[in-house]
VOBA-223536 format. One record per residue (C-alpha): residue in one letter; chain; x, y, z. Coordinates in steps of 0.2 Angstrom, whole numbers, always signed. Layout:
<kolbas>
<kolba res="A" chain="A" X="X" Y="Y" Z="Z"/>
...
</kolbas>
This chain:
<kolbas>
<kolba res="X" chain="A" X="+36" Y="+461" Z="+681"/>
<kolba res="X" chain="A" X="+33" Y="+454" Z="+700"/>
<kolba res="X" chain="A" X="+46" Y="+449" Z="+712"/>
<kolba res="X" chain="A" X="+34" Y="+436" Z="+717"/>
<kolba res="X" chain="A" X="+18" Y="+431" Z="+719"/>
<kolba res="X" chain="A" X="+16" Y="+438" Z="+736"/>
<kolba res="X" chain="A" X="+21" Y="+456" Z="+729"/>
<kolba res="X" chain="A" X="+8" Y="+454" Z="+715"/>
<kolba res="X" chain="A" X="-7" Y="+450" Z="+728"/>
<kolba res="X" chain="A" X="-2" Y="+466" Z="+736"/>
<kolba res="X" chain="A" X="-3" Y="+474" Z="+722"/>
<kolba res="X" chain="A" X="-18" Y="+467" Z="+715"/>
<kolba res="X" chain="A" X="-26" Y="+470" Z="+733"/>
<kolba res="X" chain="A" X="-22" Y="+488" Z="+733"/>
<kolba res="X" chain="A" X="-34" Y="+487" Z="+717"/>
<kolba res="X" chain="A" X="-47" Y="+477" Z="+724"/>
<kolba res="X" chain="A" X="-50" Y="+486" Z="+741"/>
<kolba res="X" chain="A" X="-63" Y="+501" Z="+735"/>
<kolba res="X" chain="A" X="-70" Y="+488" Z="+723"/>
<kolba res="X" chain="A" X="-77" Y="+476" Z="+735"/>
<kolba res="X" chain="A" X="-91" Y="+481" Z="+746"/>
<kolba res="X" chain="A" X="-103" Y="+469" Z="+757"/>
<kolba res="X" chain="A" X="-100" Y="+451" Z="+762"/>
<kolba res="X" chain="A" X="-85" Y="+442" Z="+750"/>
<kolba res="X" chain="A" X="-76" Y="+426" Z="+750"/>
<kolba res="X" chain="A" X="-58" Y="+426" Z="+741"/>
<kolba res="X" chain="A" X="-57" Y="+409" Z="+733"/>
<kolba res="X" chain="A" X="-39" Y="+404" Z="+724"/>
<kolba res="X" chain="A" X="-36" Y="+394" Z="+714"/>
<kolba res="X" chain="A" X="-22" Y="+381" Z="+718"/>
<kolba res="X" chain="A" X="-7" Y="+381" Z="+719"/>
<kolba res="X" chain="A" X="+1" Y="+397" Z="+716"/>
<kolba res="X" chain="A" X="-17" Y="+408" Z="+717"/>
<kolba res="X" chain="A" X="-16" Y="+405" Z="+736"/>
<kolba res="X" chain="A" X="+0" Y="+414" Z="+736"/>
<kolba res="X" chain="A" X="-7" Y="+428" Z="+728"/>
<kolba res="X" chain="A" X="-23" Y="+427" Z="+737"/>
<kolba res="X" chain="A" X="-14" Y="+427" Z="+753"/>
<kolba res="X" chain="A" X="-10" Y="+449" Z="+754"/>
<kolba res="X" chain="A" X="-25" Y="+451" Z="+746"/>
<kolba res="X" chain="A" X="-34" Y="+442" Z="+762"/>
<kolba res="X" chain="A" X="-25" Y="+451" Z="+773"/>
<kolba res="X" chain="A" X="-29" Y="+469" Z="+765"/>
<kolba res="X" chain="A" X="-48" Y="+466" Z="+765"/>
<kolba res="X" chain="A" X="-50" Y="+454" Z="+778"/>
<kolba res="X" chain="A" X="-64" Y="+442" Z="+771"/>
<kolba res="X" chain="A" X="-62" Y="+423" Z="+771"/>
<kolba res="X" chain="A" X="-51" Y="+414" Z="+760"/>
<kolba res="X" chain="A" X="-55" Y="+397" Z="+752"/>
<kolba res="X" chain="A" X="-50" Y="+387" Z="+737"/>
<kolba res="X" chain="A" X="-58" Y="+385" Z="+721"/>
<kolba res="X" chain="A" X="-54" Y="+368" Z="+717"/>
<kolba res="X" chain="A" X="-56" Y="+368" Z="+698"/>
<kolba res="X" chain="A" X="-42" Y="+358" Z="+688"/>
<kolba res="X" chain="A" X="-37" Y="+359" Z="+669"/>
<kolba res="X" chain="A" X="-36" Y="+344" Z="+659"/>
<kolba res="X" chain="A" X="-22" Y="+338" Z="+650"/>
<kolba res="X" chain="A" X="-21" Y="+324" Z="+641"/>
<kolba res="X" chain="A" X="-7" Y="+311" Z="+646"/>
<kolba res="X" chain="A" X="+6" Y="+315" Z="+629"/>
<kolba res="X" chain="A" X="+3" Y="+335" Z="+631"/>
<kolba res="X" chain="A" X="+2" Y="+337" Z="+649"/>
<kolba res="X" chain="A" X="+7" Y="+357" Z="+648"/>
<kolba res="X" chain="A" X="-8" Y="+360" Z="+635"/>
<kolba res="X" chain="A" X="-25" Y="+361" Z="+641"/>
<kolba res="X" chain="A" X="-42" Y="+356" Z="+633"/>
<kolba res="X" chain="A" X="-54" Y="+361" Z="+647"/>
<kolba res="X" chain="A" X="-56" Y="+361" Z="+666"/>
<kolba res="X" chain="A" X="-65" Y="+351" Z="+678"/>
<kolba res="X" chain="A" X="-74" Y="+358" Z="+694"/>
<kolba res="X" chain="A" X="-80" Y="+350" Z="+713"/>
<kolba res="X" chain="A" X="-95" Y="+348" Z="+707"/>
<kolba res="X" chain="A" X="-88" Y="+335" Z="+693"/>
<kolba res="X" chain="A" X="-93" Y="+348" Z="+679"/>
<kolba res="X" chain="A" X="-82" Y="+349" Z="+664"/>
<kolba res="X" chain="A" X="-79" Y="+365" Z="+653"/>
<kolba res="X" chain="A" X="-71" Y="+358" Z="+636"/>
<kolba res="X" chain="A" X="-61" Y="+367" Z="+620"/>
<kolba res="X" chain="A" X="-70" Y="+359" Z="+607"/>
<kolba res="X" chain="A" X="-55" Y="+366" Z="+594"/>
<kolba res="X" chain="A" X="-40" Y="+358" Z="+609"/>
<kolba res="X" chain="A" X="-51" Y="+342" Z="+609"/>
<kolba res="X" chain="A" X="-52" Y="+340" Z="+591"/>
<kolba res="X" chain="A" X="-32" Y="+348" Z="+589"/>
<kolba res="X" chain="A" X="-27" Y="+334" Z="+600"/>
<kolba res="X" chain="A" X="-38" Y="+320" Z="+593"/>
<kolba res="X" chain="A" X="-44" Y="+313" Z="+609"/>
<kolba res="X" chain="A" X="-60" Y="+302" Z="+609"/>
<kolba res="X" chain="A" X="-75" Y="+302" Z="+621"/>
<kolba res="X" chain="A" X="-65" Y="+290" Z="+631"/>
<kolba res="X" chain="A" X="-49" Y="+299" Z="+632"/>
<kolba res="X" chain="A" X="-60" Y="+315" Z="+640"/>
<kolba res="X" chain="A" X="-65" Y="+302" Z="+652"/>
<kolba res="X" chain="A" X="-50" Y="+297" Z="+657"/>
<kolba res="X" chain="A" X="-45" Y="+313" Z="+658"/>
<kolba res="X" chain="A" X="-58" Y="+316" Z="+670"/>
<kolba res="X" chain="A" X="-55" Y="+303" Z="+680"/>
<kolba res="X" chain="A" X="-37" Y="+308" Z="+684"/>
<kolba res="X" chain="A" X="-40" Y="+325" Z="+688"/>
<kolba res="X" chain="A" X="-56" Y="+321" Z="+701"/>
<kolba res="X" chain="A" X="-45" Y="+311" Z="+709"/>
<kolba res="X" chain="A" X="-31" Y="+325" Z="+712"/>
<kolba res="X" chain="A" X="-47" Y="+337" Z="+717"/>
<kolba res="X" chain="A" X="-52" Y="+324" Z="+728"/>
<kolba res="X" chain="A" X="-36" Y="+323" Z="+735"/>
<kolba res="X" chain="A" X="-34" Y="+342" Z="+737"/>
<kolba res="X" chain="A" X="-49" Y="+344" Z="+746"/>
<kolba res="X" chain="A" X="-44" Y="+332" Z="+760"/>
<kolba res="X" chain="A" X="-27" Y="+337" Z="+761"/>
<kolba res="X" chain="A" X="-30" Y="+358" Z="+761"/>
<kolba res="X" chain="A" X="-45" Y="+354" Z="+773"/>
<kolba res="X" chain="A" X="-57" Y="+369" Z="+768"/>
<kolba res="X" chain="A" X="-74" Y="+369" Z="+764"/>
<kolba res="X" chain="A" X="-79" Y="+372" Z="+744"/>
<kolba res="X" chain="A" X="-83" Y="+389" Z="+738"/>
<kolba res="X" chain="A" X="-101" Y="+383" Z="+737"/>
<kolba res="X" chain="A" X="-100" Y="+384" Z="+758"/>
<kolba res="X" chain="A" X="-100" Y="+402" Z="+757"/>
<kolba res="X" chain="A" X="-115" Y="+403" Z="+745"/>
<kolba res="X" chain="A" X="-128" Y="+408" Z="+739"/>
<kolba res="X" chain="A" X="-126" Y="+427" Z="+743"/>
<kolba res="X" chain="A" X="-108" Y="+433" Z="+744"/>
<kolba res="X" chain="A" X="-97" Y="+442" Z="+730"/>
<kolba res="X" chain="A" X="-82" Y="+430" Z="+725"/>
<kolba res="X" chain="A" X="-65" Y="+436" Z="+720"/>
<kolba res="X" chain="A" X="-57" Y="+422" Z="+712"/>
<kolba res="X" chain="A" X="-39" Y="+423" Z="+712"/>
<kolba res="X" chain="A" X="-25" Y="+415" Z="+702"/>
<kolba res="X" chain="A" X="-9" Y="+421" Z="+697"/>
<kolba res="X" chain="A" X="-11" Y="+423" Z="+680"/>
<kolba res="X" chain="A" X="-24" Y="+419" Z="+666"/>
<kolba res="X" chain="A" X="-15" Y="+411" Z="+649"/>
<kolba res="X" chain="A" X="-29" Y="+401" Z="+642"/>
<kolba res="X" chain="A" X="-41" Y="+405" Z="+655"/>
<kolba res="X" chain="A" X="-49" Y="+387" Z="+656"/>
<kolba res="X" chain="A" X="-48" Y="+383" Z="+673"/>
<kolba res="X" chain="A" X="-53" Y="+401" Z="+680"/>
<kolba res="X" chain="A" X="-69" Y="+398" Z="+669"/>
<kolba res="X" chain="A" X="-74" Y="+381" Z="+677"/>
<kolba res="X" chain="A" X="-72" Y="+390" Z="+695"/>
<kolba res="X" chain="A" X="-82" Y="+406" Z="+687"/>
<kolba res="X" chain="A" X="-98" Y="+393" Z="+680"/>
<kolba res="X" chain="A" X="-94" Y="+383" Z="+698"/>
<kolba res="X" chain="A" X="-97" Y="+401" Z="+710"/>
<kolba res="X" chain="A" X="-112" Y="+405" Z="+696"/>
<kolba res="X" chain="A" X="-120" Y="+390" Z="+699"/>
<kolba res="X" chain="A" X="-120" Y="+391" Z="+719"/>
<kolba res="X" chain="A" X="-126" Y="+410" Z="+718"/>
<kolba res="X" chain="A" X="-113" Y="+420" Z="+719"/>
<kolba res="X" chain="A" X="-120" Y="+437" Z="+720"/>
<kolba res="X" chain="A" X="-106" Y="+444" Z="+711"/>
<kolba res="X" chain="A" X="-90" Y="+439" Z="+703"/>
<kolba res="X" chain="A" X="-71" Y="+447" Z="+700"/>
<kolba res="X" chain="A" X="-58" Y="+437" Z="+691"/>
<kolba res="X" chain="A" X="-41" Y="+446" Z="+699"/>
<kolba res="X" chain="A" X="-25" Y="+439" Z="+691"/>
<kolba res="X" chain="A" X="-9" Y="+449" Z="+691"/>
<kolba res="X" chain="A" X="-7" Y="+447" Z="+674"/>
<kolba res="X" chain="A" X="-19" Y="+441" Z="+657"/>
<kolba res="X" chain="A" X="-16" Y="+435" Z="+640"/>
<kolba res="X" chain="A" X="-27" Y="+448" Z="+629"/>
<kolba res="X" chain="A" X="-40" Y="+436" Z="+621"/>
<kolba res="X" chain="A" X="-43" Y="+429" Z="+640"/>
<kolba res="X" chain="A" X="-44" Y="+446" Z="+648"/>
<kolba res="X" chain="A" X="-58" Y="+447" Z="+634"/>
<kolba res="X" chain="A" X="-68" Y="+434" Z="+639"/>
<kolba res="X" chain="A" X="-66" Y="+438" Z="+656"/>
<kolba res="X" chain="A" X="-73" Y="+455" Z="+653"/>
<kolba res="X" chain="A" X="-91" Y="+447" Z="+648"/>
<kolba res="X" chain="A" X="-92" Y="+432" Z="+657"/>
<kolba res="X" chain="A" X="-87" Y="+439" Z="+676"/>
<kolba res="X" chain="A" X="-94" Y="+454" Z="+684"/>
<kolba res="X" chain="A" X="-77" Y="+463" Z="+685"/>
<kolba res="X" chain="A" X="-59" Y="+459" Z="+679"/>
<kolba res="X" chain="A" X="-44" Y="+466" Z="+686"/>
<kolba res="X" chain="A" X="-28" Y="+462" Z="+679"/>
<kolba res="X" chain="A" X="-14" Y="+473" Z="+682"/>
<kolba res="X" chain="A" X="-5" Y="+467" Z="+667"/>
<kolba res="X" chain="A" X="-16" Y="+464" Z="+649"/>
<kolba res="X" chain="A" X="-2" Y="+456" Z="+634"/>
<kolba res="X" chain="A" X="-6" Y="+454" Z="+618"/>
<kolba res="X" chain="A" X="+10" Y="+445" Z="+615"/>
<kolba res="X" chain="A" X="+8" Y="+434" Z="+631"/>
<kolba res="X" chain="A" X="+17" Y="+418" Z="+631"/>
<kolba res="X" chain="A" X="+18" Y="+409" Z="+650"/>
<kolba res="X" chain="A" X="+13" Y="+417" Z="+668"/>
<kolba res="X" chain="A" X="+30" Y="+413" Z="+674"/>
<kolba res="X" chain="A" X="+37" Y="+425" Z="+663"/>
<kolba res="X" chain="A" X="+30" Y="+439" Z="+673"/>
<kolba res="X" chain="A" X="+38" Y="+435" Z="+690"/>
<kolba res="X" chain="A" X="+57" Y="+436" Z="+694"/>
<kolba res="X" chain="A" X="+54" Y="+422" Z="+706"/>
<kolba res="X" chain="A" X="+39" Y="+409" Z="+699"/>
<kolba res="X" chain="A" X="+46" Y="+396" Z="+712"/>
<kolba res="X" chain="A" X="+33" Y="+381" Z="+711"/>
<kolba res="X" chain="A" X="+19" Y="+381" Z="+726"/>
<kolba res="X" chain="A" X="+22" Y="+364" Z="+734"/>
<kolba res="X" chain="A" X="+5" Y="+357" Z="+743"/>
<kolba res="X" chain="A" X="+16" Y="+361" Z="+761"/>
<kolba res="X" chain="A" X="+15" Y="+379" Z="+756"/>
<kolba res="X" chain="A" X="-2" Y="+380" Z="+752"/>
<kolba res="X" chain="A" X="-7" Y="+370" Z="+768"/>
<kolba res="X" chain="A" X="+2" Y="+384" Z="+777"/>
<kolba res="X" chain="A" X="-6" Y="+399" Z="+768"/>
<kolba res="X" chain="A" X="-21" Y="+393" Z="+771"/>
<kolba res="X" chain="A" X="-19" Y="+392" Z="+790"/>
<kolba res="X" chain="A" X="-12" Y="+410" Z="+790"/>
<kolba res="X" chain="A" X="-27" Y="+418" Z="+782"/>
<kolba res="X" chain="A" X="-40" Y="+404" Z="+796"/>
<kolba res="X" chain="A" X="-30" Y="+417" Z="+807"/>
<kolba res="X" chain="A" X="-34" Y="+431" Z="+800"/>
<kolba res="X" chain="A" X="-53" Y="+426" Z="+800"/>
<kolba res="X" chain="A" X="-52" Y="+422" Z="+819"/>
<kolba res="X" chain="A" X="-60" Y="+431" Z="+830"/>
<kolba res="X" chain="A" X="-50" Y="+438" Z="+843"/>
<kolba res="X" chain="A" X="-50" Y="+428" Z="+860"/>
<kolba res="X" chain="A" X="-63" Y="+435" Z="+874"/>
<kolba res="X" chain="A" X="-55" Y="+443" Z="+887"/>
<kolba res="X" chain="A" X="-54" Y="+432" Z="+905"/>
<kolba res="X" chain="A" X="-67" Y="+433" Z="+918"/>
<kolba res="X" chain="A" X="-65" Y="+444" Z="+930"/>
<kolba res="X" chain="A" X="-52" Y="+457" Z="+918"/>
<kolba res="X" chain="A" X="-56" Y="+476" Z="+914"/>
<kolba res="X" chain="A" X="-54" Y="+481" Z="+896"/>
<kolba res="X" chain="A" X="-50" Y="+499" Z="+895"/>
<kolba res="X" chain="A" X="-60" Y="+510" Z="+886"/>
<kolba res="X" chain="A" X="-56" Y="+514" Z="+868"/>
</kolbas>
């Protein structure tokens, strides 16, 4: 169990740090995997960006997902959630529709580049603050394949068993603090699951453009002392 999310991206970071080696981007996915991706920005001081994959609902079962969509406008489906649900081609595409208007949104609201920016090349860590089906966290995963991620760690606090499975083979690396086989919902794993609002995630994000800053050069005309 976490306090929050910001004490299980500590704690996921302490795991992370003498994984990650060479040039690495973070990239959360929003909301509340920017709150865990926060600590673990600040431990290894890379960059931090958003992975703006979304899952998608249809309008009667908004909690259940049947697949993800990505920035690029690339779908990943659950052929057993789409056929469970009875949606038709057309439903999919309204689907669609909906939630590239919310990544649209997203993206000109948090105001940082796509993953894809810091590609081809760099390792990715993708972040979020727990895996349950696991459909959104795959569409990021195919989305940083695609643009040549060198190498990709799925890092969740916690993991429904059959998803930490999959994440085994499909990522490079997995770390997840917590593996359940009886896994029902993320928030159960946190003492305080407060929702992330878009204010907070607009905030976070400029904390960790901070961190990446270089520090300001030193007037003309000053000595800097010797280390």
């Amino acid at each position: 169990m976490f306090r929050d999310r910001a004490e299980a991206g500590r704690a996921l970071a302490e795991e992370l740090a003498p994984l990650i080696s060479g040039p690495c981007v973070v990239a959360a996915i929003p909301r509340g995997g920017v709150a865990v991706a926060l600590p673990i920005v600040e431990r290894l001081r890379v960059p931090l960006t958003v992975a703006y994959a979304r899952k998608l609902t249809a309008p009667f079962a908004p909690e259940f997902a049947f697949g993800a969509l990505d920035e690029d406008g690339q779908m990943v489906l659950d052929p057993e959630s789409v056929a469970g649900l009875g949606l038709t081609p057309d439903d999919v595409e309204r689907a669609k529709a909906r939630v590239w208007a919310e990544i649209e949104r997203r993206m000109a609201l948090y105001g940082v580049p796509p993953l894809a920016h810091h590609l081809p090349g760099a390792a990715v860590v993708l972040v979020d603050d727990g895996l349950a089906t696991g459909l959104t966290m795959r569409a990021a995963l195919e989305y940083a394949r695609r643009h040549g991620a060198r190498e990709i760690t799925v890092a969740v606090p916690c993991a429904a068993a059959e998803a930490a499975k999959r994440f085994r083979r499909a990522a490079d690396r997995l770390v997840s603090l917590i593996v359940d086989d009886a896994f029902t919902a993320v928030g159960t794993y946190y003492e305080d699951f407060s929702p992330v609002t878009d204010e907070d995630v607009v905030a976070l994000l400029a904390r960790a453009q901070q961190l990446a800053a270089p520090a300001d050069p030193p007037e003309p005309g000053l000595r800097v002392a010797a280390p």
